[in-house]
KEKE-887001 format. One record per atom (N, C-alpha, C, O): residue number from 1; residue in three letters; chain; x, z, y. Coordinates in nm, 3 decimals, padded with zeros to 5 digits, always signed. Each point is the difference from the previous one (the first is absolute). Example, Ala and Ser with C-alpha at 12.3 -4.5 7.8 and 13.67 -1.06 7.14 Angstrom:
! residues 2
- 1,ALA,A,+01.319,+00.780,-00.569
- 1,ALA,A,-00.089,+00.000,+00.119
- 1,ALA,A,+00.090,+00.000,+00.120
- 1,ALA,A,+00.104,+00.066,-00.002
- 2,SER,A,-00.139,-00.138,+00.107
- 2,SER,A,+00.082,+00.006,+00.119
- 2,SER,A,-00.077,+00.073,+00.109
- 2,SER,A,+00.051,+00.017,+00.111
This chain:
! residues 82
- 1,UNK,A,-02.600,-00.705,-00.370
- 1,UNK,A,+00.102,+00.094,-00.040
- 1,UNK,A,+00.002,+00.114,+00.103
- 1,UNK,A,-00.022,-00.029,+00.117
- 2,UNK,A,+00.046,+00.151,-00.150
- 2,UNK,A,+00.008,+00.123,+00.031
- 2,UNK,A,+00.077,-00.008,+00.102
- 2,UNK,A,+00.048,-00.113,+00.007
- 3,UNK,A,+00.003,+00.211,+00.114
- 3,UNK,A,+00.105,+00.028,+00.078
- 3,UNK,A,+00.066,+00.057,-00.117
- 3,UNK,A,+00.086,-00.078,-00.039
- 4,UNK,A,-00.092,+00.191,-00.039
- 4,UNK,A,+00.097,+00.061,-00.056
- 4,UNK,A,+00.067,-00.104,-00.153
- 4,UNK,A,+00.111,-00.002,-00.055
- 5,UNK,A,-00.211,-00.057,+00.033
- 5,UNK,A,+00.033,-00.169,-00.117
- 5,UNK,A,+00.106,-00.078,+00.097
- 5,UNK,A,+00.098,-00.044,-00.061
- 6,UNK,A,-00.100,+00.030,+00.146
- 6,UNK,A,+00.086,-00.069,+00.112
- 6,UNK,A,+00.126,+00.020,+00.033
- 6,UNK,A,+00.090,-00.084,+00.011
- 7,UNK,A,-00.086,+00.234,+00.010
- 7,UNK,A,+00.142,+00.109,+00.023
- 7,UNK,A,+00.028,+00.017,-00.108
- 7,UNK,A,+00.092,+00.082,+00.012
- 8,UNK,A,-00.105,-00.102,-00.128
- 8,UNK,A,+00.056,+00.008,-00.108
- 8,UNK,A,+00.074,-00.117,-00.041
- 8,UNK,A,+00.116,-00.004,-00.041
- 9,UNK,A,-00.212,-00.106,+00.058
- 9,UNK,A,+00.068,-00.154,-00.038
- 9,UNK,A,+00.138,-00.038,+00.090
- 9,UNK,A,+00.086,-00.053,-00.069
- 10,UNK,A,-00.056,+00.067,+00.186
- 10,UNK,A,+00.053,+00.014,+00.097
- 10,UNK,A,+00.067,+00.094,-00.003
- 10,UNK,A,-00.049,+00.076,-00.084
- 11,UNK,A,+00.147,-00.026,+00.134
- 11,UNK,A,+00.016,+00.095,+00.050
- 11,UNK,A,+00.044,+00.013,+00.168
- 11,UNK,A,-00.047,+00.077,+00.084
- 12,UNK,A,+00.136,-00.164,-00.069
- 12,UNK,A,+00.020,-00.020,+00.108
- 12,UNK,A,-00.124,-00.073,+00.082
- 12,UNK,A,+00.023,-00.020,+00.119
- 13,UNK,A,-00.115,-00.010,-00.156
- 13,UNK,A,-00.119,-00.088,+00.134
- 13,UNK,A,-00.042,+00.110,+00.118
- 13,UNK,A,-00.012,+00.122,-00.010
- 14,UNK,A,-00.001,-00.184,+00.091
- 14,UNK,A,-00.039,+00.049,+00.102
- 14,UNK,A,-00.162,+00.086,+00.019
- 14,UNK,A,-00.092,-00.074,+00.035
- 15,UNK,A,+00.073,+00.159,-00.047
- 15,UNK,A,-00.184,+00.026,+00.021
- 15,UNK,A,-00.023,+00.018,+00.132
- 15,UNK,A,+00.087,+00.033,+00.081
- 16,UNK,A,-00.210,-00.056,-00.052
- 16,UNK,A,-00.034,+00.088,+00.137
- 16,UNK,A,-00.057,+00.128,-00.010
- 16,UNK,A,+00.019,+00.071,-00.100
- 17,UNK,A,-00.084,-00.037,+00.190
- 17,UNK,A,-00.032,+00.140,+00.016
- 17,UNK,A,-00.151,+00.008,-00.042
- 17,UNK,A,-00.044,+00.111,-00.031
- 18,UNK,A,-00.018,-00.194,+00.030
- 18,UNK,A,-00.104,-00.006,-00.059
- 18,UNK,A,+00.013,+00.026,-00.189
- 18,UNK,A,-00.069,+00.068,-00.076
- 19,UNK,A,+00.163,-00.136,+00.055
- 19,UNK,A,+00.018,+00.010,-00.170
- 19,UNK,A,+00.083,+00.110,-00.003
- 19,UNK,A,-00.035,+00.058,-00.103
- 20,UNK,A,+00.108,-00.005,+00.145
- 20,UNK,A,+00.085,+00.123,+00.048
- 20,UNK,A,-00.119,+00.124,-00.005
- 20,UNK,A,+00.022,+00.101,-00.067
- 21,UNK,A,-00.099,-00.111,+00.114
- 21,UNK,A,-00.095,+00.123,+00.037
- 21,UNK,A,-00.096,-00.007,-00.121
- 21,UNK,A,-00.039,+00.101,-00.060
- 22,UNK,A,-00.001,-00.241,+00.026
- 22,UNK,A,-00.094,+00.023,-00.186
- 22,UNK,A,+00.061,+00.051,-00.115
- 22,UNK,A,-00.051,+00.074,-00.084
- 23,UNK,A,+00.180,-00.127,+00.089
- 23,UNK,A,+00.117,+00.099,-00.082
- 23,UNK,A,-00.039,+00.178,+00.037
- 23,UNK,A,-00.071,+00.078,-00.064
- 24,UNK,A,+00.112,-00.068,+00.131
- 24,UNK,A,+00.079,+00.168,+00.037
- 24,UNK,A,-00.146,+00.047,+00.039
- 24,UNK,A,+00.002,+00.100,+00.071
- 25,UNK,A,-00.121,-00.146,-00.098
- 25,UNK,A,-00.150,+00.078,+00.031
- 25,UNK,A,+00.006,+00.039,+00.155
- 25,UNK,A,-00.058,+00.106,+00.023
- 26,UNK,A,+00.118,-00.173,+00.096
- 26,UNK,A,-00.058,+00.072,+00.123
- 26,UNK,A,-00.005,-00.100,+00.066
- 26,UNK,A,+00.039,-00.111,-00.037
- 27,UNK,A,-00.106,+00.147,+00.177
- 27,UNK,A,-00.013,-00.128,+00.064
- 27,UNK,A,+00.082,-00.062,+00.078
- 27,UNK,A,+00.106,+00.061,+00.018
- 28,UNK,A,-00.121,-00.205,+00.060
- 28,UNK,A,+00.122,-00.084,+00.041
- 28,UNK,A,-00.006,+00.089,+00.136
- 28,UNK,A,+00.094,-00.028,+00.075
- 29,UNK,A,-00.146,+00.087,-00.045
- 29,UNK,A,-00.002,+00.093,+00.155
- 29,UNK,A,+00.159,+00.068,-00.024
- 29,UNK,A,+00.103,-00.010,+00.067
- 30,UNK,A,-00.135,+00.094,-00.213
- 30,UNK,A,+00.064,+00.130,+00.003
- 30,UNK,A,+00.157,-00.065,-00.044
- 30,UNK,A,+00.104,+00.062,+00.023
- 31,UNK,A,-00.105,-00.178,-00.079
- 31,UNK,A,+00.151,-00.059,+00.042
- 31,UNK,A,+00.052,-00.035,+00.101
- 31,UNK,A,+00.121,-00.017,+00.018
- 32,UNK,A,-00.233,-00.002,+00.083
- 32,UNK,A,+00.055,-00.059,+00.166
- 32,UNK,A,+00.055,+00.110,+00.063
- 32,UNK,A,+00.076,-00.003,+00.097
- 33,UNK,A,-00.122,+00.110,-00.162
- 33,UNK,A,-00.012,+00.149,+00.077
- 33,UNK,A,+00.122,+00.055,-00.064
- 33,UNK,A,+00.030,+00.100,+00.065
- 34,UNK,A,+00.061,-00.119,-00.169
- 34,UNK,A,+00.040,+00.060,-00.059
- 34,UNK,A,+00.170,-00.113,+00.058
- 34,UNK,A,+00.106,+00.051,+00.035
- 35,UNK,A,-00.131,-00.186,-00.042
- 35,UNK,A,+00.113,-00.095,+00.047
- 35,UNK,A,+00.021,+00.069,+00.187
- 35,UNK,A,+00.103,+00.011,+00.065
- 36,UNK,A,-00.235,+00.020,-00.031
- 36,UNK,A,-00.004,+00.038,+00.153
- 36,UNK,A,+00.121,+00.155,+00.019
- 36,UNK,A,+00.105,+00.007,+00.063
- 37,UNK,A,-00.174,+00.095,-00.144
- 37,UNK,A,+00.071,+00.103,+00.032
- 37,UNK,A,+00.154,+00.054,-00.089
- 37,UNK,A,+00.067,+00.104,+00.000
- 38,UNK,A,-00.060,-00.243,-00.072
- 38,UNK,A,+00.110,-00.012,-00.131
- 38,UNK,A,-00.025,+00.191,-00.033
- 38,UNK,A,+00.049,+00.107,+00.038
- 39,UNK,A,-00.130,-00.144,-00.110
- 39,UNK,A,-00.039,+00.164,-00.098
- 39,UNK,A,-00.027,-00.045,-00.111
- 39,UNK,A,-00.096,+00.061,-00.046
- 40,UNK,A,+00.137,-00.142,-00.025
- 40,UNK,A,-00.013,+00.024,-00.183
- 40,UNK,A,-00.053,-00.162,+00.038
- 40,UNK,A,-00.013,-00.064,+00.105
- 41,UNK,A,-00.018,+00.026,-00.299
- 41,UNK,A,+00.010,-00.119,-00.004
- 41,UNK,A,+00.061,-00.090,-00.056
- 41,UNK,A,+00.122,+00.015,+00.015
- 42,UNK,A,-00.157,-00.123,-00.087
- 42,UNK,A,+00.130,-00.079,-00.082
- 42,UNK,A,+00.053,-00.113,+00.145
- 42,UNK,A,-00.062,-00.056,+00.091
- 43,UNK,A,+00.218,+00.063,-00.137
- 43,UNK,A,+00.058,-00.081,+00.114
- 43,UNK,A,-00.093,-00.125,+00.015
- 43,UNK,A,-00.103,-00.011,-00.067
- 44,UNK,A,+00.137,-00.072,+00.148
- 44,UNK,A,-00.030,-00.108,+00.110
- 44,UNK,A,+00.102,-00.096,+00.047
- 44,UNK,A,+00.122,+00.013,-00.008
- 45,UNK,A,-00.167,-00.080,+00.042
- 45,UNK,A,+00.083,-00.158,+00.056
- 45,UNK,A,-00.079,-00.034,+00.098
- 45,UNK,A,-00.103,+00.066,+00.003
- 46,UNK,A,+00.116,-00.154,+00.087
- 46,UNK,A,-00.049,-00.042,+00.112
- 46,UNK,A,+00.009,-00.141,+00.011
- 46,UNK,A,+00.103,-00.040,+00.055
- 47,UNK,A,-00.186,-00.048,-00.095
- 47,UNK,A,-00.004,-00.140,-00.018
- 47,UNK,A,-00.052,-00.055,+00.129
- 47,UNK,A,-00.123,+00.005,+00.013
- 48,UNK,A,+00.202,-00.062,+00.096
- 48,UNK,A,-00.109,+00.009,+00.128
- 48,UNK,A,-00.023,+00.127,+00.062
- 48,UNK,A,+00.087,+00.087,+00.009
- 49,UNK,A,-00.213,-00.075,+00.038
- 49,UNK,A,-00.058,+00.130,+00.054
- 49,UNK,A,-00.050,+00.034,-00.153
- 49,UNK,A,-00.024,+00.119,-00.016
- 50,UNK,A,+00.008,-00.183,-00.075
- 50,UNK,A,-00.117,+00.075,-00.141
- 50,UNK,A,+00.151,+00.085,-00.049
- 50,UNK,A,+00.120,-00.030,+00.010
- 51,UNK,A,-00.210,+00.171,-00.076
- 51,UNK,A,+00.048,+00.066,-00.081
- 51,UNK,A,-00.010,-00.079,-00.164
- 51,UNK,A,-00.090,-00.081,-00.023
- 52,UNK,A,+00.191,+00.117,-00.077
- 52,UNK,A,+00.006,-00.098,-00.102
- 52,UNK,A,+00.087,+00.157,-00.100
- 52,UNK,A,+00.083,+00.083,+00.037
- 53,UNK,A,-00.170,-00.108,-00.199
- 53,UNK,A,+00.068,+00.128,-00.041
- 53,UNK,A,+00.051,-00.076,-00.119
- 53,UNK,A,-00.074,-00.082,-00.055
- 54,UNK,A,+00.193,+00.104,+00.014
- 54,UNK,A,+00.030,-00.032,-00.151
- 54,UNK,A,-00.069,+00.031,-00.100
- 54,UNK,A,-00.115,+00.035,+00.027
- 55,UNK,A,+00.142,-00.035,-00.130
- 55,UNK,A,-00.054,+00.030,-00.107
- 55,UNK,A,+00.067,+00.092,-00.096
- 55,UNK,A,-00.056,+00.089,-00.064
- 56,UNK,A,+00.159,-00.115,+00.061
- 56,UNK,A,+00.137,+00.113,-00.035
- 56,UNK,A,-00.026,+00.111,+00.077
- 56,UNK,A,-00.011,+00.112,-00.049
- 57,UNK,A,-00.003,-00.145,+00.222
- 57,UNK,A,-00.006,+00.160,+00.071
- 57,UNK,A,-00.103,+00.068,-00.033
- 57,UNK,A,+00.005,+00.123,-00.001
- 58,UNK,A,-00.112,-00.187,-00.030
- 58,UNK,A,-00.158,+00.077,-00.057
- 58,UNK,A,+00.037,+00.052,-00.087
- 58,UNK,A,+00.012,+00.122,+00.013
- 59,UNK,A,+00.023,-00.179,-00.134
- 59,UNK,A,+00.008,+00.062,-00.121
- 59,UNK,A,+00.070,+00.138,-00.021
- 59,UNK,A,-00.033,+00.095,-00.071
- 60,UNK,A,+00.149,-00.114,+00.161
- 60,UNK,A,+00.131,+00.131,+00.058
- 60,UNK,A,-00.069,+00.071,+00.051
- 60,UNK,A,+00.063,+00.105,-00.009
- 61,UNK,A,-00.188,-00.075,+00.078
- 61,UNK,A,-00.073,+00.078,+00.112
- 61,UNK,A,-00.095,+00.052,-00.093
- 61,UNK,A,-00.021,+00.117,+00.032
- 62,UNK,A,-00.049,-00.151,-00.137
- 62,UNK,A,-00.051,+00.013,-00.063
- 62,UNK,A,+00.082,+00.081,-00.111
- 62,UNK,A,-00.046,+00.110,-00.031
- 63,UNK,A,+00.139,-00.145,-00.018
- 63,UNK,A,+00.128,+00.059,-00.076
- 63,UNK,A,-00.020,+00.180,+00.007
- 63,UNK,A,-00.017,+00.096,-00.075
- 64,UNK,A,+00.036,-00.139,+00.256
- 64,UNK,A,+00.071,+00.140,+00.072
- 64,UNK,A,-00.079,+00.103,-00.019
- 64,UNK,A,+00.036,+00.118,+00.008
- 65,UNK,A,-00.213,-00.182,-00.049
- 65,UNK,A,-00.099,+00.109,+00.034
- 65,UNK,A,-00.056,+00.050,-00.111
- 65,UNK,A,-00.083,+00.089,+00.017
- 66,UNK,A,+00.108,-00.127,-00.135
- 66,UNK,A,-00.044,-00.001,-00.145
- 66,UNK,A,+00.077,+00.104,-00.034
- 66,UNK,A,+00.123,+00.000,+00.007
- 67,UNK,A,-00.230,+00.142,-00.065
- 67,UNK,A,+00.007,+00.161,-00.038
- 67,UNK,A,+00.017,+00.067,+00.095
- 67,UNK,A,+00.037,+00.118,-00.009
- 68,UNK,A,-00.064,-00.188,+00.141
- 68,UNK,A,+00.019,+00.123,+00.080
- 68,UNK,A,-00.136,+00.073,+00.046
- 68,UNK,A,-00.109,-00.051,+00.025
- 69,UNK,A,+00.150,+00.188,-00.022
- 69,UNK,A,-00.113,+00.058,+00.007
- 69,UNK,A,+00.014,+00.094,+00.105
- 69,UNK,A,-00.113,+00.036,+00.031
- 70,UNK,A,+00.167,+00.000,+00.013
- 70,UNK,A,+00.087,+00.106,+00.114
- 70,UNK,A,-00.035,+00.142,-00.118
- 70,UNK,A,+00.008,+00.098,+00.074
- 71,UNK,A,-00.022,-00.076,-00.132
- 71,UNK,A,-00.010,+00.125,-00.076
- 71,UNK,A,+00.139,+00.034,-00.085
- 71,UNK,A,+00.068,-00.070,-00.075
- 72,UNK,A,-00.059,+00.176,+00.108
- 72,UNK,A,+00.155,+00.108,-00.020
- 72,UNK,A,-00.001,-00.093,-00.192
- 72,UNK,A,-00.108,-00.025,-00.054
- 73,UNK,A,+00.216,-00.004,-00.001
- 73,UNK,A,+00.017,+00.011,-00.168
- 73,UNK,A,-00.051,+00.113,-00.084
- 73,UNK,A,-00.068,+00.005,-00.102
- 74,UNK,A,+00.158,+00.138,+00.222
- 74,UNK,A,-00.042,+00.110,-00.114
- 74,UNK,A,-00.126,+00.047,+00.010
- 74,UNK,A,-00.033,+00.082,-00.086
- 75,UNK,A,-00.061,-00.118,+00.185
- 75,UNK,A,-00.145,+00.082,-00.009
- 75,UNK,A,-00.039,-00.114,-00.131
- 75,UNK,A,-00.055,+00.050,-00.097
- 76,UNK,A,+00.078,-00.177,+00.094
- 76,UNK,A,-00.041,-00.050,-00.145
- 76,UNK,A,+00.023,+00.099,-00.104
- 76,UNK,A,-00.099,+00.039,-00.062
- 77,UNK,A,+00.210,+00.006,+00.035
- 77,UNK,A,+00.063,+00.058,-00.097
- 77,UNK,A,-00.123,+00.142,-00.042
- 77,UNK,A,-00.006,+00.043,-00.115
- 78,UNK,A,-00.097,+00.022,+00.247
- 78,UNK,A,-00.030,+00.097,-00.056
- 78,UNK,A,-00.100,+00.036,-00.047
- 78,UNK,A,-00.094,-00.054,+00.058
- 79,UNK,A,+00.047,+00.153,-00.177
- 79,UNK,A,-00.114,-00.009,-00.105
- 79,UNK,A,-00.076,+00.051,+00.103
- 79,UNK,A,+00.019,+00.115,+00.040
- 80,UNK,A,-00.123,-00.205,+00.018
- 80,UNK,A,-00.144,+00.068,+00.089
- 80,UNK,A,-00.059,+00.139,-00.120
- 80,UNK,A,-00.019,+00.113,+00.043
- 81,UNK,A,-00.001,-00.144,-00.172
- 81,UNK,A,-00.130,+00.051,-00.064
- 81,UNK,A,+00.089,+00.155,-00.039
- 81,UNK,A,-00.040,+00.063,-00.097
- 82,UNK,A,+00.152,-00.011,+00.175
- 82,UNK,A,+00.048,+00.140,-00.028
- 82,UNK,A,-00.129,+00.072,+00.080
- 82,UNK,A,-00.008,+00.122,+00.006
């Protein structure tokens, strides 16, 4: 079964950062780096010394980032082919 077959069945289970990072396409570095300088990121728990991510918080982090494009609405709005 999938990480993301998993976080679905579940919601609340715990992933690590390894299944955390096959989800969200980057690597388990750039979550260490990202828990390190708290700069973006789906929240975290601390089980021990291990980092531990929900599955609810992924999904929310993921939530947060879906249509964004940093591009203005109204330059959508305008006819290139004038």
């Amino acid at each position: 079964m999938t990480p993301k077959a998993i976080m679905h069945k579940n919601p609340e289970r715990l992933l690590d950062q390894i299944e955390v990072a096959e989800i969200l396409s980057v690597s388990p570095k750039t979550l260490e780096y990202w828990r390190w300088k708290k700069c973006g990121g789906p929240q975290f728990v601390k089980v021990g010394k291990l980092a531990r991510y929900r599955s609810s918080d992924v999904d929310s982090y993921i939530e947060q980032l879906v249509g964004y494009s940093g591009v203005d609405e109204t330059l959508m709005s305008l006819d290139v082919e004038q």
